[in-house]
N, C-alpha and C positions, 0 to 999 in steps of 0.2 A: 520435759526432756527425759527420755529413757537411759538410765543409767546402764553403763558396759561392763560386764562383769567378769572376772577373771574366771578362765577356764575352771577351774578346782572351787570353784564358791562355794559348794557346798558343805569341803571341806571346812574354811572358815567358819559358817556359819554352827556347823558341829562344835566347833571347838569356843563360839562364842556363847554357847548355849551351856556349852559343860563349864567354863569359867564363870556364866551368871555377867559376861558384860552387860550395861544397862544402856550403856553410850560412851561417847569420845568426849574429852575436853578440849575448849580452846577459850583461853582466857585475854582480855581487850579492856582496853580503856574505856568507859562508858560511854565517850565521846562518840566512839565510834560507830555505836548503834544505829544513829540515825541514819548513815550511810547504809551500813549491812538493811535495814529495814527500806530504804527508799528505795536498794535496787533489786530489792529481794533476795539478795544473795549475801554470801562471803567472798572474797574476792579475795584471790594472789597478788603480792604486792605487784607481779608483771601486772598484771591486768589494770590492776589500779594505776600504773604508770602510764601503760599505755593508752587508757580514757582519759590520762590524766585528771582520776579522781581525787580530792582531798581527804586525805585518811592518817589522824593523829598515829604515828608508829614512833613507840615508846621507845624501839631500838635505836631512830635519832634523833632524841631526846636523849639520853643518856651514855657515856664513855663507859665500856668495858674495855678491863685490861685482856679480857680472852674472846674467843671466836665463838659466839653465842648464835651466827644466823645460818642457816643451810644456804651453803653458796647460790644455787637453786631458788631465786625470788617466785616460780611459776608453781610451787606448791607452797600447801596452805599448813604448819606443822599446828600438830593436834597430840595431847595426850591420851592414857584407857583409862575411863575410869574417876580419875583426882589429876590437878591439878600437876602440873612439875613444879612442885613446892618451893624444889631449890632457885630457880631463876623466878618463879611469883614472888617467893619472899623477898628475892633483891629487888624487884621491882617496886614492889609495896613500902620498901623502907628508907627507898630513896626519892619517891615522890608523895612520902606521907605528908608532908610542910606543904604541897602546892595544893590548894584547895580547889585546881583548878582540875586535877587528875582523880580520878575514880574510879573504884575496879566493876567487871560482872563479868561472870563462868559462865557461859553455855554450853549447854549437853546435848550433844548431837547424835542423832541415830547410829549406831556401829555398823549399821549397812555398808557407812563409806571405807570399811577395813576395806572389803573385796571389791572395792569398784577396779576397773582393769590396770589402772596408771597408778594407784596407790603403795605408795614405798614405806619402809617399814626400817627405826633406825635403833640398836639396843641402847644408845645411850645422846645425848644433845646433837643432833644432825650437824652441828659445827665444830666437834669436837676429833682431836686427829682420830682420837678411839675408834670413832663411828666413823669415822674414813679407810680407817684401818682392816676392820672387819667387815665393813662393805656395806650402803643402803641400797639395797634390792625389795622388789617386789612379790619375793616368791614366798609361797608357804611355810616353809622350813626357816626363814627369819622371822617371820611371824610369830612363830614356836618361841624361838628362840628370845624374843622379847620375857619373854616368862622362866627361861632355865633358867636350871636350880645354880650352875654356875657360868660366867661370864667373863672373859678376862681384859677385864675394865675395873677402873677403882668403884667402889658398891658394886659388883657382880654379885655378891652372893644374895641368892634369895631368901635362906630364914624365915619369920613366921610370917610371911605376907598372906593375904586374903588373894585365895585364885582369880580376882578380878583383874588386880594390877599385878603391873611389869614391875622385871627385876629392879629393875633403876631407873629410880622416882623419874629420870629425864628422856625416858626411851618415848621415841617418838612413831606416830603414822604420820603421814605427809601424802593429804589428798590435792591431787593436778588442778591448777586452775579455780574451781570454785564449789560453793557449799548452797546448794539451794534453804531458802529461809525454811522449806518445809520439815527439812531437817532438822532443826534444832525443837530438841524437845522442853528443854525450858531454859529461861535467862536468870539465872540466880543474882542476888543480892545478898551483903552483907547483913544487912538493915534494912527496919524499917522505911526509914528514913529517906534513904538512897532509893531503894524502891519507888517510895513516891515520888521522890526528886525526879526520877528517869520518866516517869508515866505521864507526868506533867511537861516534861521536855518532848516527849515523842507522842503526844496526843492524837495525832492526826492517827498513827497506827495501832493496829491490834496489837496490843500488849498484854492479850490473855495468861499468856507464856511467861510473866514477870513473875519472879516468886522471892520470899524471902528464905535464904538456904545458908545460914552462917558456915555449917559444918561444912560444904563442900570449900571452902577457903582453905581450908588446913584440915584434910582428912585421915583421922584414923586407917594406916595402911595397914598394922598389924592384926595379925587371929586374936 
């Protein structure tokens, strides 16, 4: 399938070249792999409703006292770069006791900034903030992901590394789904996990398994 790209892509891509993006994050349950691998894709929780496919979402699994999901179930939210540390960590700390849950990062190509439907949010797509100041598609929030000030709690950006956004929770939110080709590798904590995963999903190519502790909790600062 030929991806659509927004009038100005070039622009994007300028500007992904001069920050040194490598890729997009989006972090999952391990569980989930085997689905994202069997149908070759990532999938919107719509989409997943409506094959009505079976797909662990941690979001309910667990009570939050705040509004952690982009109303918007048809896009796929993604971080630049690292992880959004802030809502990883809660995740990790509240199902560290179920030995049933396990994490892995995937790094996905940044082609999917500029695909044509891709939105762009400076701070948690469910948050009034980022309701407030608007998720739009266009270049200039894009930017804006990255100024130097932002008037949201962590606006300011300080010694970050030009890769990442101001605040650690700024989001892209690509439409509908993520081809497998896309992702450029599936990180692991550990060893350990790693093999545990490779043994679980045998039947697929699992070239892409790596072990990558540091993308779990990455160094933002210069």
């Amino acid at each position: 399938m030929i991806m659509k790209l927004k009038l100005d892509y070039k622009d994007y891509i300028d500007e992904i070249k001069r920050r040194r993006i490598e890729y997009l994050i989006h972090f999952t349950p391990t569980r989930n792999l085997y689905g994202i691998y069997d149908h070759k894709k990532i999938l919107s929780r719509a989409i997943l409703e409506k094959l009505d496919i079976e797909q662990f979402d941690i979001l309910d699994y667990i009570q939050f006292t705040d509004n952690i999901r982009y109303d918007d179930k048809t896009f796929i939210n993604l971080s630049i770069s690292a992880p959004n540390t802030f809502l990883f960590s809660k995740f990790r700390k509240i199902t560290k006791d179920d030995c049933t849950i396990s994490w892995s990062v995937l790094k996905i190509k940044p082609k999917h900034i500029y695909e044509i439907d891709t939105l762009f949010s400076v701070t948690n797509a469910g948050s009034n903030d980022a309701k407030r100041i608007g998720i739009t598609g266009d270049y200039d929030k894009f930017k804006m992901l990255f100024a130097d000030y932002i008037d949201i709690r962590h606006g300011r950006r300080g010694r970050l590394k030009a890769c990442y956004t101001t605040n650690v929770q700024a989001e892209v939110l690509v439409k509908d789904c993520i081809p497998i080709e896309s992702i450029v590798a599936v990180c692991f904590e550990s060893q350990s996990k790693l093999a545990e995963t490779k043994a679980a999903l045998s039947r697929f190519d699992t070239s892409k398994f790596i072990v990558d502790s540091e993308i779990f909790s990455p160094n933002r600062e210069l």
